[in-house]
C-alpha positions in Angstrom: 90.3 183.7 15.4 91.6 185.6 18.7 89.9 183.0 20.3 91.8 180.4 18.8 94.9 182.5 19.2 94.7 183.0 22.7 93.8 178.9 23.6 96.9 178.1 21.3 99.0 180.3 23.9 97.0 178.9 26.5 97.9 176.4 25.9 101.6 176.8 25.7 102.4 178.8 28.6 100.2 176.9 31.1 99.5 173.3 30.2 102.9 171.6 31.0 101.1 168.5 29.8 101.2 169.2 26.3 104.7 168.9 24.2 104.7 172.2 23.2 103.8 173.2 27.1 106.8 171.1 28.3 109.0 173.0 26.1 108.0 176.3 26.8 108.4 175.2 30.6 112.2 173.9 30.5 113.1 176.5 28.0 111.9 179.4 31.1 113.6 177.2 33.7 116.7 177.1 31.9 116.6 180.9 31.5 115.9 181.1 35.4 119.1 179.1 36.4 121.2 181.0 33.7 120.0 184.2 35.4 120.6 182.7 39.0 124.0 182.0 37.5 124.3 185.4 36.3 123.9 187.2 39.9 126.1 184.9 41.1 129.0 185.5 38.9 128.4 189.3 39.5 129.4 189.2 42.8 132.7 187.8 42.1 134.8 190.9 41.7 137.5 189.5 39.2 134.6 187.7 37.5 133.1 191.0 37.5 135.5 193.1 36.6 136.2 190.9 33.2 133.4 190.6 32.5 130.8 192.8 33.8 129.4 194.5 30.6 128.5 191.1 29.0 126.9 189.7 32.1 124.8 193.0 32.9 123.7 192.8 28.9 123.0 189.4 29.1 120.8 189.5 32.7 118.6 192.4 31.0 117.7 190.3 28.2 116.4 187.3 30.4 114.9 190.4 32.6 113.1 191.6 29.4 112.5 187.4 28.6 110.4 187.5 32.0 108.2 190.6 32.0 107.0 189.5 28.7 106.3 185.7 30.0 104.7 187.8 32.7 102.4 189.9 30.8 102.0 187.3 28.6 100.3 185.3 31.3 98.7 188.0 32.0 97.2 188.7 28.5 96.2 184.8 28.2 94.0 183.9 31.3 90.0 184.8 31.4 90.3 186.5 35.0 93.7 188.2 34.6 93.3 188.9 38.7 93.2 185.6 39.7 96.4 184.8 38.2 98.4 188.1 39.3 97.4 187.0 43.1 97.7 182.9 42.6 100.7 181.6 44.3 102.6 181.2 41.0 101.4 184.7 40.3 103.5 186.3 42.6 106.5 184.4 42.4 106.7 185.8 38.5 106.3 189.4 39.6 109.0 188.7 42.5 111.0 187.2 39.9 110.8 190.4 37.0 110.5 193.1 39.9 114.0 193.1 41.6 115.8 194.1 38.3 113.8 197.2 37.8 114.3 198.1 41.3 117.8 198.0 40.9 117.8 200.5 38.6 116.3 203.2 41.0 117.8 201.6 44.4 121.8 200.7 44.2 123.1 197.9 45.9 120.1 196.2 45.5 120.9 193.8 42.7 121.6 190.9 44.3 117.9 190.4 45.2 117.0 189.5 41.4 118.3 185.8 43.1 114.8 185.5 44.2 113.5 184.6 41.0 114.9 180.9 42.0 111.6 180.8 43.7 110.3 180.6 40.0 112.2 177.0 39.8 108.6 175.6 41.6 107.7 175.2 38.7 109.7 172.1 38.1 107.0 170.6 39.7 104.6 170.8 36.7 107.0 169.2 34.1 108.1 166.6 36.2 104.9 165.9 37.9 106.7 165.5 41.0 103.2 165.2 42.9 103.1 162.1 41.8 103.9 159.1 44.1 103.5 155.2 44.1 101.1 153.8 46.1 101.3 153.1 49.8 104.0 150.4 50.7 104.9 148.7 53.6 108.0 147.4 52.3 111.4 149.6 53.8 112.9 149.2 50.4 110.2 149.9 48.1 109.3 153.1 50.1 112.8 154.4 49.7 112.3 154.1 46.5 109.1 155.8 45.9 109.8 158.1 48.3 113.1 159.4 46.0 110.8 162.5 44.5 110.1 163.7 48.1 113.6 163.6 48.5 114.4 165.3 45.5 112.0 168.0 46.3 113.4 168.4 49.7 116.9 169.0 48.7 116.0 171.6 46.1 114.4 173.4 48.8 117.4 173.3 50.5 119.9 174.1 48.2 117.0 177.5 47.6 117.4 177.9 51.3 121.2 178.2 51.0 121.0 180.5 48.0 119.2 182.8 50.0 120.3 182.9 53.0 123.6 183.5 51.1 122.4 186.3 49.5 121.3 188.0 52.1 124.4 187.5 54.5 126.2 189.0 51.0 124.3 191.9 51.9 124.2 191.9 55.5 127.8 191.2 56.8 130.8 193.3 55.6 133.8 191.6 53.5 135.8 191.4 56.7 133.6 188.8 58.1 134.3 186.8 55.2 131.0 187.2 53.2 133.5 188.4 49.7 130.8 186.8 47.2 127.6 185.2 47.5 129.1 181.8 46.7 131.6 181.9 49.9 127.9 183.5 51.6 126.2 180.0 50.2 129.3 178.5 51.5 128.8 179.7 55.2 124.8 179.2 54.8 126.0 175.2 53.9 128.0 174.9 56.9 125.6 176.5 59.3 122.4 174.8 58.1 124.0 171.4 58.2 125.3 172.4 62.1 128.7 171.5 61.0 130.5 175.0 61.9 133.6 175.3 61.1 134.4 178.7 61.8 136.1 180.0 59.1 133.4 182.8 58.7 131.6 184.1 60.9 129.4 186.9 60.9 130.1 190.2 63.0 126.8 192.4 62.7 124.4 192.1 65.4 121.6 190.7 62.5 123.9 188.9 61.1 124.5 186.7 64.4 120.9 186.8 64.7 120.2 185.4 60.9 123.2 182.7 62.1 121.5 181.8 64.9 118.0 181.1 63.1 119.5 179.1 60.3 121.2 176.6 63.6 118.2 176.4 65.1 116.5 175.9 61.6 118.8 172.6 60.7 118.2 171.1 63.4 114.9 170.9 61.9 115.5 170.2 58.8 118.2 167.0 59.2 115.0 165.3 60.9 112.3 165.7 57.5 113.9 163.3 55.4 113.2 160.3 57.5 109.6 162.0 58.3 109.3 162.0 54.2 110.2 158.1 54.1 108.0 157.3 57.1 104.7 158.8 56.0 105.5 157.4 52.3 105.1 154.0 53.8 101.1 155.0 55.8 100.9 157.6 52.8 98.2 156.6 49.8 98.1 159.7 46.6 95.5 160.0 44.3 97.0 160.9 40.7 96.6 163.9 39.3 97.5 165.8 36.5 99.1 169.3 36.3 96.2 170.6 34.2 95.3 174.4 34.9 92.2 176.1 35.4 91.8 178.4 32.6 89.9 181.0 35.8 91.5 180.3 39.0 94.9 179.1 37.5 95.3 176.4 40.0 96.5 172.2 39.1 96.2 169.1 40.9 93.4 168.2 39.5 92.2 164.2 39.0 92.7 162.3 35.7 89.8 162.9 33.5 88.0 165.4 35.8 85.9 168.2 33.4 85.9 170.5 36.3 87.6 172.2 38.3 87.4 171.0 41.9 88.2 174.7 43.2 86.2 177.0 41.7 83.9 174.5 39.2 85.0 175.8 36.0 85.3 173.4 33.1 88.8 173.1 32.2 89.8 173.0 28.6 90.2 169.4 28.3 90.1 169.7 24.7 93.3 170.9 24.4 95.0 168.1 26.8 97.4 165.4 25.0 95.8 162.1 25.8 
């Protein structure tokens, strides 16, 4: 009967292949950008000020949402250990930890915004590893390139939220850094190399955080016509985002039985076909 408990969870916290696993998964997501939201609005002082007691309630209850998703996770997977130190592992406990360290360390808050990181796992409901096949057709790999795209800007718009953040903390409100929106603002401007000047940081790391996001556009204004060129020599095999009920990790072909990491059967069984 635990058994049958514990697959039943299984199979809603981890396989974002079944209904009830897609719900579960945009349920947390929406929960992660209402918290992102939450920080945000926090470090708008008239916001703030208003209403600080509501949003301070309200972030402690998606807090509380998460270390139970976490422990939950935790509670549901045959080799607990493998999960705590998977990629996705991490991000949950980078996600939960930040609140708790607030409550010990001041001024410390803002880093809760790291749970965005916990939006990568968009990429099992929307199967976003997923791509056409190869074209050599311009307009056809525009199009199936589109995902890549996608992908790339959310990375992006992370990047911004970030670096934001941590200017926020960085630079005084002299400089201009007031809220971590105007920070995101800045962060915008610099990563693009537009520059406009209207804030600039003042502290010696701040100048040298400015100076690494320049150099850093410059790289990044070049990947998406990388992301459309190797769609066009590119071939993917499909997968699925099935996970392995021992090493916890997906990408795994249609209708494999194993797991092509560690060779564990995967629970099959309780896939929607």
């Amino acid at each position: 009967m635990k058994s049958k408990f514990k697959d039943k969870l299984y199979e809603i916290v981890f396989e974002a292949d079944t209904p009830a696993g897609k719900f579960f998964d945009v349920a947390l997501l929406s929960a992660i950008f209402i918290s992102i939201t939450l920080v945000m609005l926090e470090s708008i002082s008239s916001v703030n000020e208003k209403y600080g007691y509501w949003l301070k309630i309200t972030e402690w209850i998606v807090t509380i949402f998460f270390t139970i998703e976490y422990f939950l996770r935790i509670y549901i997977v045959k080799k607990p250990l493998n999960y705590i130190f998977s990629f996705y592992g991490i991000v949950d406990f980078l996600s939960v930890v930040p609140s708790y360290i607030g409550l010990f360390i001041p001024g410390t808050h803002g880093l809760t915004v790291i749970r965005s990181l916990r939006l990568l796992r968009i990429f099992r409901i929307l199967k976003l590893d997923m791509y056409v096949k190869e074209s050599s057709i311009i307009t056809r790999a525009l199009i199936a390139s589109k995902r890549k795209i996608g992908i790339f800007l959310y990375f992006v718009i992370m990047l911004v939220i970030i670096i934001g953040t941590v200017m926020y903390l960085v630079e005084d409100n002299k400089a201009g850094f007031t809220s971590i929106p105007q920070s995101i603002y800045w962060a915008v401007v610099t990563l693009t190399t537009v520059g406009y000047g209207d804030i600039a940081p003042i502290t010696p790391l701040g100048k040298f955080i400015a100076g690494f996001v320049m150099i850093l556009g410059y790289a990044i204004i070049a990947v998406p016509t990388g992301i459309v060129s190797s769609e066009m020599i590119s071939e993917n095999k499909k997968t699925t985002t099935q996970c392995c009920p021992i090493c916890v990790k997906e990408g795994h072909d249609e209708n494999a039985e194993f797991c092509k990491f560690c060779g564990a059967k995967l629970n099959n069984d309780i896939m929607v076909q």
